[in-house]
VEXKOL-762752 format. One line per 10 residues: number of its first residue (from 1); for each residue x, y negated, z of C-alpha. Coordinates in nm, 3 decimals, padded with zeros to 5 digits. Each point is the difference from the previous one (the first is absolute). Layout:
BEGIN
NUM> X:Y:Z  ...
END
This chain:
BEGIN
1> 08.217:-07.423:09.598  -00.297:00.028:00.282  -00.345:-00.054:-00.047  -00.026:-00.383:00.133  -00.381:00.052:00.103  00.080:00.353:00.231  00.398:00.037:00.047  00.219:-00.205:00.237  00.299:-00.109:-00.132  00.287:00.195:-00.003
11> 00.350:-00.042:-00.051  00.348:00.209:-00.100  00.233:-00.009:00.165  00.371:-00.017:-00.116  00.311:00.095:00.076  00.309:-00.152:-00.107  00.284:00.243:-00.072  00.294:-00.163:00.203  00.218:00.012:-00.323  -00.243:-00.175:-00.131
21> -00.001:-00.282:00.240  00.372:-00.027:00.007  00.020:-00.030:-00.387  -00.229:-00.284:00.006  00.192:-00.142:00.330  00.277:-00.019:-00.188  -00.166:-00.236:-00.302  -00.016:00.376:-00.196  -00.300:00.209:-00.037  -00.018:00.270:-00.334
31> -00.339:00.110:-00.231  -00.084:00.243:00.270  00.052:-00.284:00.299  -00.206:-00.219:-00.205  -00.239:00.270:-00.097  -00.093:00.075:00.350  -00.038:-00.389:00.060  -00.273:00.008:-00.315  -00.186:00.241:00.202  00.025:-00.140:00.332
41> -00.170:-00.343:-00.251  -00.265:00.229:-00.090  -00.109:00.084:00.311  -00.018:-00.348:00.134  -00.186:-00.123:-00.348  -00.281:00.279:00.078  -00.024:-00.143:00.386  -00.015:-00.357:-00.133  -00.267:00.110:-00.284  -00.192:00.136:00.271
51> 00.037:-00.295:00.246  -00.083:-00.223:-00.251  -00.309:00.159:-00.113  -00.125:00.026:00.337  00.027:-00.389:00.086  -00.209:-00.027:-00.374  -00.276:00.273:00.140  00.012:-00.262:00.371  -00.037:-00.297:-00.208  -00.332:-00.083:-00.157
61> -00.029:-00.154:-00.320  00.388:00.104:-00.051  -00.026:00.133:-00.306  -00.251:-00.244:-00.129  -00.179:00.122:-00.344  00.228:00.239:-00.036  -00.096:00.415:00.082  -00.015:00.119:00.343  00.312:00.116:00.196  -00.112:00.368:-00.010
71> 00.043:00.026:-00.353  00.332:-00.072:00.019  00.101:00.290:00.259  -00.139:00.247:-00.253  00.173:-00.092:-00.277  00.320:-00.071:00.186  -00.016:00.358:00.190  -00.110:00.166:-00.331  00.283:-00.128:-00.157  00.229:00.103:00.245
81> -00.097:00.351:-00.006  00.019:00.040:-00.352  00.302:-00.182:-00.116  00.185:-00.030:00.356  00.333:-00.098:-00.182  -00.162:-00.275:-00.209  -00.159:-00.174:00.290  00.260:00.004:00.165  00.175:-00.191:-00.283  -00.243:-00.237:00.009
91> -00.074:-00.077:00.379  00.433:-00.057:00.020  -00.055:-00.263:-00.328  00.188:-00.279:00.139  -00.315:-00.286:-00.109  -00.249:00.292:00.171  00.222:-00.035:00.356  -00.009:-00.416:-00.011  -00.350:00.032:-00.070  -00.072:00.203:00.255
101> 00.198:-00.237:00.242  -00.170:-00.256:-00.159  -00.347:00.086:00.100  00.040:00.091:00.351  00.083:-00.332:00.028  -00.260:-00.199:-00.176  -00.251:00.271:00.204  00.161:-00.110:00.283  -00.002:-00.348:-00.043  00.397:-00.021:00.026
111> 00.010:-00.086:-00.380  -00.198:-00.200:-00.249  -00.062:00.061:-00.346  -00.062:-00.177:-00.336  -00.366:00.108:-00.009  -00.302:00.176:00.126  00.121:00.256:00.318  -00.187:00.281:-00.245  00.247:-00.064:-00.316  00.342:00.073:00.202
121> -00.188:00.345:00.177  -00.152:00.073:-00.317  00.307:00.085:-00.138  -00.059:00.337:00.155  -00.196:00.108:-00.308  00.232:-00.067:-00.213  00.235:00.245:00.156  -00.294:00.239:00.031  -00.013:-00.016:-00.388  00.352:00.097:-00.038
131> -00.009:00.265:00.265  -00.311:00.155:-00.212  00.148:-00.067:-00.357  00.389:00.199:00.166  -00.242:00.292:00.165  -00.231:00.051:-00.335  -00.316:-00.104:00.188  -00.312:-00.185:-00.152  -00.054:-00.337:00.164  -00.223:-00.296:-00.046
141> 00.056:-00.253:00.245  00.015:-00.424:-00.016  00.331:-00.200:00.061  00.065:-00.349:00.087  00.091:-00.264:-00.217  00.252:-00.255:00.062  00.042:-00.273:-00.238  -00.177:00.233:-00.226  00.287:00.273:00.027  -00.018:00.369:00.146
151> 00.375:00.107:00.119  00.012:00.392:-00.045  00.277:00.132:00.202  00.284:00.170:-00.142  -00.243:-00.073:-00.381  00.000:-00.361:-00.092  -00.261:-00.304:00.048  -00.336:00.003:-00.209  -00.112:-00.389:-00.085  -00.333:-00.053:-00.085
161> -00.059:-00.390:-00.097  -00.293:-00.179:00.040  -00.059:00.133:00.374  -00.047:-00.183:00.289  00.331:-00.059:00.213  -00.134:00.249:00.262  -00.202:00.269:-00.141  -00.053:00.336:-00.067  00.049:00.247:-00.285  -00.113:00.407:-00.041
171> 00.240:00.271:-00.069  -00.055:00.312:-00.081  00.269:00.281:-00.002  -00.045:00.304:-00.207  00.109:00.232:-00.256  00.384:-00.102:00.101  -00.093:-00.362:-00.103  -00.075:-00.318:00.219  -00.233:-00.233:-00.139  -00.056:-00.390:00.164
181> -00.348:-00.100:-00.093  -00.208:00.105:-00.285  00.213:-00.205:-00.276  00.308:-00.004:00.199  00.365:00.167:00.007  00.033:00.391:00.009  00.311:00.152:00.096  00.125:00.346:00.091  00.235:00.117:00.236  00.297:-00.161:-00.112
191> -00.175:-00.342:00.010  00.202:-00.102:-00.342  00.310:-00.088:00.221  00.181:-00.269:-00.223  -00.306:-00.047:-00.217  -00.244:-00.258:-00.006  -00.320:00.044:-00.134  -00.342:-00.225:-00.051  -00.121:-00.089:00.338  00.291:00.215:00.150
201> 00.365:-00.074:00.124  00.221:00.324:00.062  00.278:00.009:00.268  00.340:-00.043:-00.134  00.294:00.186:00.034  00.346:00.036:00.062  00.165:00.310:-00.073  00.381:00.093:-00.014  00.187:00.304:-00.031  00.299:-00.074:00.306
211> 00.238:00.249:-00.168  -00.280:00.297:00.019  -00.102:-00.128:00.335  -00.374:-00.166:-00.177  -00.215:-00.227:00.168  -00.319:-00.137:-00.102  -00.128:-00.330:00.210  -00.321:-00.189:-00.090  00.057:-00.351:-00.103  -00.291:-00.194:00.208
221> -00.099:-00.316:-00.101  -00.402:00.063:00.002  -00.109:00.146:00.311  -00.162:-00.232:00.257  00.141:00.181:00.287  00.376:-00.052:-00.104  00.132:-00.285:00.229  00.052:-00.018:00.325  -00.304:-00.237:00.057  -00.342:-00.075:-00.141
231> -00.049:00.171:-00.334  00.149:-00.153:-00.319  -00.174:-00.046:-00.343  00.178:00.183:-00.244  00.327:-00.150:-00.179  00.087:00.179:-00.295  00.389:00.076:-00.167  00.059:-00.114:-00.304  00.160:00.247:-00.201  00.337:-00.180:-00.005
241> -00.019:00.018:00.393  -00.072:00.345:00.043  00.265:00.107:-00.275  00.213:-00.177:00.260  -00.111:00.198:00.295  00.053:00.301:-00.187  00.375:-00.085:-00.136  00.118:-00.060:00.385  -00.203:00.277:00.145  00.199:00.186:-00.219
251> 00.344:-00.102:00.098  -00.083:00.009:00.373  -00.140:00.343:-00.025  00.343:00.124:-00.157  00.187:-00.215:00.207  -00.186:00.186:00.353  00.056:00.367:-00.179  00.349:-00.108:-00.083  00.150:-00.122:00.366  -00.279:00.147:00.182
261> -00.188:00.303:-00.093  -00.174:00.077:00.327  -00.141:-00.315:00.007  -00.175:00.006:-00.360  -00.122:00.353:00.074  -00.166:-00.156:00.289  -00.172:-00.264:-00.147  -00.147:00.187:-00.251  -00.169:00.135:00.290  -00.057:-00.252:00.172
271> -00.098:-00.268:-00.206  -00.345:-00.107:-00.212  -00.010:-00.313:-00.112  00.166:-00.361:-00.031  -00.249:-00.335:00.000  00.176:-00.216:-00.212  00.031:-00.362:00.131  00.091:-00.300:-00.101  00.304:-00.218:00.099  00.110:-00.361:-00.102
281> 00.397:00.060:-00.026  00.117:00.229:-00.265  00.227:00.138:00.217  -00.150:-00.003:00.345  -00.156:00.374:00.091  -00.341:-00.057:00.279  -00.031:00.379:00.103  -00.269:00.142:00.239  -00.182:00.325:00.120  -00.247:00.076:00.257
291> -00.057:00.335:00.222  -00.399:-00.030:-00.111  00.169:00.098:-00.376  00.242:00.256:00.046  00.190:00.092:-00.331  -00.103:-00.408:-00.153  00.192:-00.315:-00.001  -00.034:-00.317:-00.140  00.288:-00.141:-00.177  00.076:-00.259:-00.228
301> 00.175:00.058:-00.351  00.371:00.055:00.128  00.256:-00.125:-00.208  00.189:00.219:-00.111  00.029:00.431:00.099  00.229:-00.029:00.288  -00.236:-00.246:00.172  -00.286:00.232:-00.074  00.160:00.322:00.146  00.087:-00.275:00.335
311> -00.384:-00.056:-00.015  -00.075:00.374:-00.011  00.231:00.129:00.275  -00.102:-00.325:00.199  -00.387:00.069:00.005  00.017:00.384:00.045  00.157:-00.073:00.297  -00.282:-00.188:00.090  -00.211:00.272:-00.104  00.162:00.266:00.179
321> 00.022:-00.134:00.357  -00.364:-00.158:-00.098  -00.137:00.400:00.038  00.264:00.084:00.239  -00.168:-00.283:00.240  -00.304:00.130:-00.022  00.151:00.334:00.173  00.197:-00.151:00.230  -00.002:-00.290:00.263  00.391:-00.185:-00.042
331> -00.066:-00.273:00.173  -00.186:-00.156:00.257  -00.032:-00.378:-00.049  -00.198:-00.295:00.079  00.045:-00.102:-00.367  00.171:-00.329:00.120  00.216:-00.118:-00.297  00.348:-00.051:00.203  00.268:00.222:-00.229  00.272:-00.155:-00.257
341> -00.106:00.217:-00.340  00.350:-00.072:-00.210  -00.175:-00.046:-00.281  -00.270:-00.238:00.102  -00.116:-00.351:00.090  -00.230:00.113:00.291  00.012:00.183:00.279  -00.150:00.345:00.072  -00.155:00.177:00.144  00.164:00.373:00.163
351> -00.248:00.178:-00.300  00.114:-00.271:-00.282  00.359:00.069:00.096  00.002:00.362:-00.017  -00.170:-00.012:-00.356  00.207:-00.234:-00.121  00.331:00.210:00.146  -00.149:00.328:-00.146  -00.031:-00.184:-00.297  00.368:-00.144:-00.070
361> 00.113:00.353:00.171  -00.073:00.133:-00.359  00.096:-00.343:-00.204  00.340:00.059:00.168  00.018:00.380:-00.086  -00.097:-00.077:-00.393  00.246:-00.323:-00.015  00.280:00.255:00.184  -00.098:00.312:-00.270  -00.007:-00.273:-00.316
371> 00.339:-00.152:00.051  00.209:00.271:-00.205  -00.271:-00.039:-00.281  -00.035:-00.341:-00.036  00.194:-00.186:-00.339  00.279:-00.194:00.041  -00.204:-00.311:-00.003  -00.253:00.091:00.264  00.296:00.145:00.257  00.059:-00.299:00.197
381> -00.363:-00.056:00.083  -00.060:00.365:00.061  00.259:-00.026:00.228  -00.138:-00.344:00.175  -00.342:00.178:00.041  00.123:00.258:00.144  00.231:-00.154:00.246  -00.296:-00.233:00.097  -00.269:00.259:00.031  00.183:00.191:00.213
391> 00.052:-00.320:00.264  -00.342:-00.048:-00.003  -00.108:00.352:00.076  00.266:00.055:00.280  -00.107:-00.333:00.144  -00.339:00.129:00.015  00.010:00.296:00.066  00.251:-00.112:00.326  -00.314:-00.221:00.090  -00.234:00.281:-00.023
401> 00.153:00.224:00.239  00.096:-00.243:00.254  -00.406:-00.038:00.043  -00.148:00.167:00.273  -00.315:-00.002:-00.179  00.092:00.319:-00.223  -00.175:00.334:00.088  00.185:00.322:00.043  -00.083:00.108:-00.322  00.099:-00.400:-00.141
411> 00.333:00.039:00.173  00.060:00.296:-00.169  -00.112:-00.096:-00.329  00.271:-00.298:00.056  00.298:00.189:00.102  -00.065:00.188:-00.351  -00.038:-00.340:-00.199  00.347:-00.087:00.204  00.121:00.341:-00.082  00.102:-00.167:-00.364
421> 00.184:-00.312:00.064  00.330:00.155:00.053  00.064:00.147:-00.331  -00.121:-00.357:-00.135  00.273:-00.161:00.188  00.292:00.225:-00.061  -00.095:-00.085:-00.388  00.321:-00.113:-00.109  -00.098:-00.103:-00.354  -00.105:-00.325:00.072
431> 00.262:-00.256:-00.101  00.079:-00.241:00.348  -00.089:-00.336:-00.199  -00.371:00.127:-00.043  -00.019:00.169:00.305  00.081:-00.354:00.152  -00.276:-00.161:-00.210  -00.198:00.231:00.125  00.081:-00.050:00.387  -00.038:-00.404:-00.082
441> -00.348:00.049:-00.151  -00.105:00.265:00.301  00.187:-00.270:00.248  -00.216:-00.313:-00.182  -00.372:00.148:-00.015  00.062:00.148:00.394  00.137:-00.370:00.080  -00.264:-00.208:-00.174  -00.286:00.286:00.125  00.128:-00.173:00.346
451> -00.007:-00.336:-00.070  -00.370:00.008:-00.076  -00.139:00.276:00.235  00.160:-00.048:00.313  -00.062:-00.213:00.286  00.260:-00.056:00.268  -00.108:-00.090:00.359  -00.094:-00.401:-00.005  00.138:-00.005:00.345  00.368:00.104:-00.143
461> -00.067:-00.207:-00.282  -00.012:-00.275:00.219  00.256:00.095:00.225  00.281:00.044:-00.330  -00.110:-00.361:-00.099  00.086:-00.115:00.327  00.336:00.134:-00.009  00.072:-00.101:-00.388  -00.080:-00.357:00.118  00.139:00.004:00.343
471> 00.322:00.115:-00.248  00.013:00.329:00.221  00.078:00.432:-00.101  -00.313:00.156:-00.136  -00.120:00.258:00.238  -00.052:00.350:-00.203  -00.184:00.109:00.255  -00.361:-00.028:-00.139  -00.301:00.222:-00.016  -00.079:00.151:-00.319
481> -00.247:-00.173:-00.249  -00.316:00.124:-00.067  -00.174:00.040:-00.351  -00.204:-00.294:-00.113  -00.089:00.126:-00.336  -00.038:-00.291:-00.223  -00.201:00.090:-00.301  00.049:-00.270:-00.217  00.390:-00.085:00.034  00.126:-00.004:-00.347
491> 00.242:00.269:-00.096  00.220:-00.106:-00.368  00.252:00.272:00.004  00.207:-00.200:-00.198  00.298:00.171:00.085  -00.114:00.336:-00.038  -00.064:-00.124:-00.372  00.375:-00.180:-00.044  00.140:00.351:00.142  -00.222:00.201:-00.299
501> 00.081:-00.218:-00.255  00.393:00.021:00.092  -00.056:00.387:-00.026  -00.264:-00.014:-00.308  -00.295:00.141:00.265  -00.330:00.000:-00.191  -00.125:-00.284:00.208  -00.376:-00.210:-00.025  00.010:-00.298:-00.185  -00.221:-00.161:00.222
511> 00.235:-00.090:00.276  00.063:-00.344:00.115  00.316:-00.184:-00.132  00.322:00.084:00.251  00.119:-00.338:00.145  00.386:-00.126:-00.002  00.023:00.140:00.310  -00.119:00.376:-00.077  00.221:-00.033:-00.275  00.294:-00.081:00.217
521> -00.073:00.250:00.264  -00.009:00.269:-00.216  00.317:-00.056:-00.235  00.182:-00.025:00.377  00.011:-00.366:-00.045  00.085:-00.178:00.373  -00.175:-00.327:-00.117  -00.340:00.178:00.024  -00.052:-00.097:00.396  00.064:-00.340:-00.098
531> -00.275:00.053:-00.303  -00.262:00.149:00.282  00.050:-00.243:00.240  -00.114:-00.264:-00.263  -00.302:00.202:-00.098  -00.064:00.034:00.355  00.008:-00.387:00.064  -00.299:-00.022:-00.248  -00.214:00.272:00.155  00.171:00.120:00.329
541> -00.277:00.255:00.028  00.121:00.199:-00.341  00.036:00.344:00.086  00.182:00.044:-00.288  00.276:-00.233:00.056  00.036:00.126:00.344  00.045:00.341:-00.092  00.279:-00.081:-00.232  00.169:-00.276:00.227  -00.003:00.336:00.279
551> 00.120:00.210:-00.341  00.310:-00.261:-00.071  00.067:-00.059:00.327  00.014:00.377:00.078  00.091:00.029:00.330  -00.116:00.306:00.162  -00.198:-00.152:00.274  -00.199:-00.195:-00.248  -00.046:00.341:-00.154  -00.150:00.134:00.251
561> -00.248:-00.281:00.146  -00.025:-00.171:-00.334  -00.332:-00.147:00.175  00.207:-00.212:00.240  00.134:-00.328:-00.201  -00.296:-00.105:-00.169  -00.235:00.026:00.314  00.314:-00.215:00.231  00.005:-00.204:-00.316  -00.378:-00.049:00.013
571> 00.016:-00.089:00.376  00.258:-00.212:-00.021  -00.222:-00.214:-00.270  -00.308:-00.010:00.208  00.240:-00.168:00.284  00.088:-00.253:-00.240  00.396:00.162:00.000  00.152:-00.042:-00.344  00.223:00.292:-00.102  00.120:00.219:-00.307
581> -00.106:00.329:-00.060  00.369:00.128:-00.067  00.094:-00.136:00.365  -00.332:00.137:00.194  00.088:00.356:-00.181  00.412:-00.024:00.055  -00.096:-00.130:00.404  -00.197:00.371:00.022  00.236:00.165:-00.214  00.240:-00.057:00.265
591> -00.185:00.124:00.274  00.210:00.158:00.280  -00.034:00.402:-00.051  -00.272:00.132:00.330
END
């Protein structure tokens, strides 16, 4: 690492073996695919160390009681020249990268934090005081205290009560021992991972043997620097709760090495830690990673194995395209959120779509690989996630090519995510019935998406009231509708949650009860546009109801501009024109063919 006071910076420069890039195209990528990405993450950690400790040395009173900048580039570049494999370990710690992140934007002034600008920067010496306790090198230096805490990285969190919420405390390393204060904790190398301590909390772990395939994750529910957002105050597991981390991590690590070897090999490269979360519903899984922490996620407690290998494979992805983005340009976007993600309530934008495609590229791939393995019991809902996944990706990934916003090198990287989708739809081990309820719950998300997010042109709004009235032939010739994203248009999925029960889906317990007419709809019941059309007389502006009066209805006209009926219906209203829903929908149902 260069001398910040003499050296310009300087950077590597990569290059990606085209095998590599077409194994991660194709929603693959092996330990040496993923080890290459690790390094590519190390380089781009040492550039953002460097950028971020310049913007400290431009910014006066930055570091605020804390040592001076200097004394940080001589440990850090010490340490890198004596233990060059350690460091590097430690500058690729997922908390270290969101950190980093972190304070180039409070230094910036694009992010605020909980306290003093000093205690977020600060956190610089803490990492200095692992760097010197990994390399063997004596160190006294002073840390900030946050809440009376000092997060180690990759070690655990000292706690020293009785101290002001933002202060500081001395630490000396030295001997192959780090000691906080005079009185405080003292820890070696390994930090006493697992082991608390007084005034010390060790990181837990996970660690599973994946049918002599081992991996070894840290268990994060201590450092500030593991969300997504402002630091977090730790939130300890209860032994009870991390027994049940460990149990599932288990399974899913055996499960992986079982249907997918490559895979597991890779993430024991690739990946570092899990920040455990909480969620409300027992069964719901919230899921997310960030390209400032390559090789971390944050997760909830998943239910059950299988839903914790989905959460692996679903957040390497993430990870992987993550460092592969920082390579490559795929896409060049105005970030406008205008696409229909299958497996959202929002629109997105090009970027959101494409990690959200790469992402269900390798749900699809696991569900297709776990079908022969799973038990009787779980077979039919192996088979509907499969059968839906695989919708939803080809949907997407359909969408992504068609936009002319993709690079040469995104275009490429698409035609390799396409690449797949044939052998998933020649898959003849799907039973018809599911693949059906698979189609209807593809057909009802991408119908009620519509309903809420598109506009169509008031002046053919108009125009199609005119002729409903004047008792007239719709006119299908209409400009297309725009996207009107409407954040707060509530989304039940009530159906999706009849169609899991009826195939014993793991479902959340916390959606809304289905009405009579989602039950109708769903058990194929023709009373259920009768049942809509009286929910609609109540609220005419339910989203909801539309969708499944366009569902029950199911012409394919309505299919396609489900949008139409309840915006004619809407103008009708506002001219004082009384009509029902199943008529306004039927009238542009029968729409002469243009």
């Amino acid at each position: 690492m260069p001398d910040a006071r003499s050296a310009p910076a300087q950077a590597d420069h990569h290059l990606l073996p085209s095998a590599h890039f077409s194994d991660l195209a194709a929603g693959r990528g092996g330990p040496e695919t993923v080890r290459f990405l690790r390094v590519t993450e190390y380089s781009r950690r040492l550039l953002l160390l460097r950028t971020l400790l310049d913007a400290i040395a431009g910014t006066p009173g930055a570091l605020g009681p804390l040592p001076p900048v200097d004394t940080a580039w001589d440990v850090l570049t010490t340490a890198q020249r004596r233990a060059p494999e350690e460091f590097a370990e430690l500058l690729t710690h997922p908390q270290v990268g969101i950190w980093l992140g972190h304070g180039l934007r409070r230094v910036r002034h694009t992010a605020w934090g909980d306290g003093p600008l000093w205690t977020d920067l600060g956190h610089l010496y803490a990492v200095c005081a692992v760097a010197a306790l990994r390399a063997g090198l004596p160190l006294r230096t002073t840390v900030p205290l946050r809440d009376g805490t000092a997060m180690f990285p990759t070690l655990g969190l000292a706690r020293l009560p009785d101290r002001p919420r933002w202060g500081t405390a001395e630490v000396v390393v030295g001997d192959g021992r780090l000691r906080v204060d005079p009185q405080g904790a003292c820890v070696g190398p390994s930090g006493a991972h697992d082991g608390d301590a007084p005034g010390w909390l060790g990181l837990h772990t996970l660690r599973a043997a994946g049918r002599g395939r081992p991996m070894t994750l840290w268990l994060d529910d201590i450092d500030p620097y593991r969300d997504l957002g402002e630091p977090l105050p730790p939130q300890r597991l209860g032994k009870d709760e991390l027994a049940r981390w460990q149990e599932r991590f288990d399974g899913a690590l055996d499960l992986l090495a079982d249907i997918d070897p490559g895979t597991a090999a890779a993430m024991a490269v690739g990946l570092r830690t899990i920040a455990r979360v909480r969620r409300s519903s027992a069964w719901t899984v919230f899921s997310a990673s960030s390209s400032d922490a390559f090789g971390g996620l944050l997760s909830s407690l998943p239910p059950d194995p299988v839903s914790f290998a989905v959460t692996l494979v679903h957040e390497f992805q993430h990870t992987k395209l993550g460092a592969l983005l920082h390579l490559f340009t795929l896409e060049r976007d105005d970030g406008t959120a205008r696409h229909y993600a299958p497996w959202r309530p929002d629109p997105r934008p090009l970027s959101g779509l494409l990690q959200g495609a790469y992402a269900f590229l390798g749900i699809t791939d696991f569900w297709c690989r776990y079908l022969d393995q799973a038990p009787p019991d779980g077979r039919p809902p192996a088979e509907f996630e499969f059968a839906l996944r695989r919708r939803q990706t080809q949907e997407a990934v359909h969408i992504l090519l068609a936009d002319p916003a993709l690079t040469a090198h995104g275009r490429r990287f698409l035609h390799g995510m396409a690449g797949r989708l044939p052998a998933w739809w020649s898959d003849a081990r799907i039973r018809p019935e599911i693949a059906a309820l698979a189609e209807f719950a593809a057909t009802d998300h991408r119908t009620g998406w519509r309903i809420r997010h598109l506009a169509p042109a008031p002046d053919d709004v108009r125009a199609l009231a005119r002729s409903f009235t004047a008792g007239a032939a719709a006119d299908a010739r209409i400009a297309a509708s725009t996207v009107v994203p409407d954040p707060v248009a509530p989304w039940s999925q009530a159906r999706d949650g009849l169609i899991r029960q009826r195939l014993a889906v793991p479902d959340a317990g916390d959606r809304p009860v289905p009405s009579v007419a989602d039950r109708a709809l769903v058990a194929g019941d023709p009373s259920a546009a009768e049942a809509y059309a009286r929910l609609l007389a109540g609220d005419p502006e339910d989203a909801d109801a539309w969708t499944g009066l366009v569902l029950a209805l199911g012409a394919r006209p309505l299919l396609h501009r489900p949008e139409l009926p309840r915006a004619v219906h809407r103008e009708l209203r506002m001219t004082g024109t009384a009509a029902d829903p199943r008529d306004v929908a039927r009238w542009l149902a029968a729409a002469p063919a243009t």
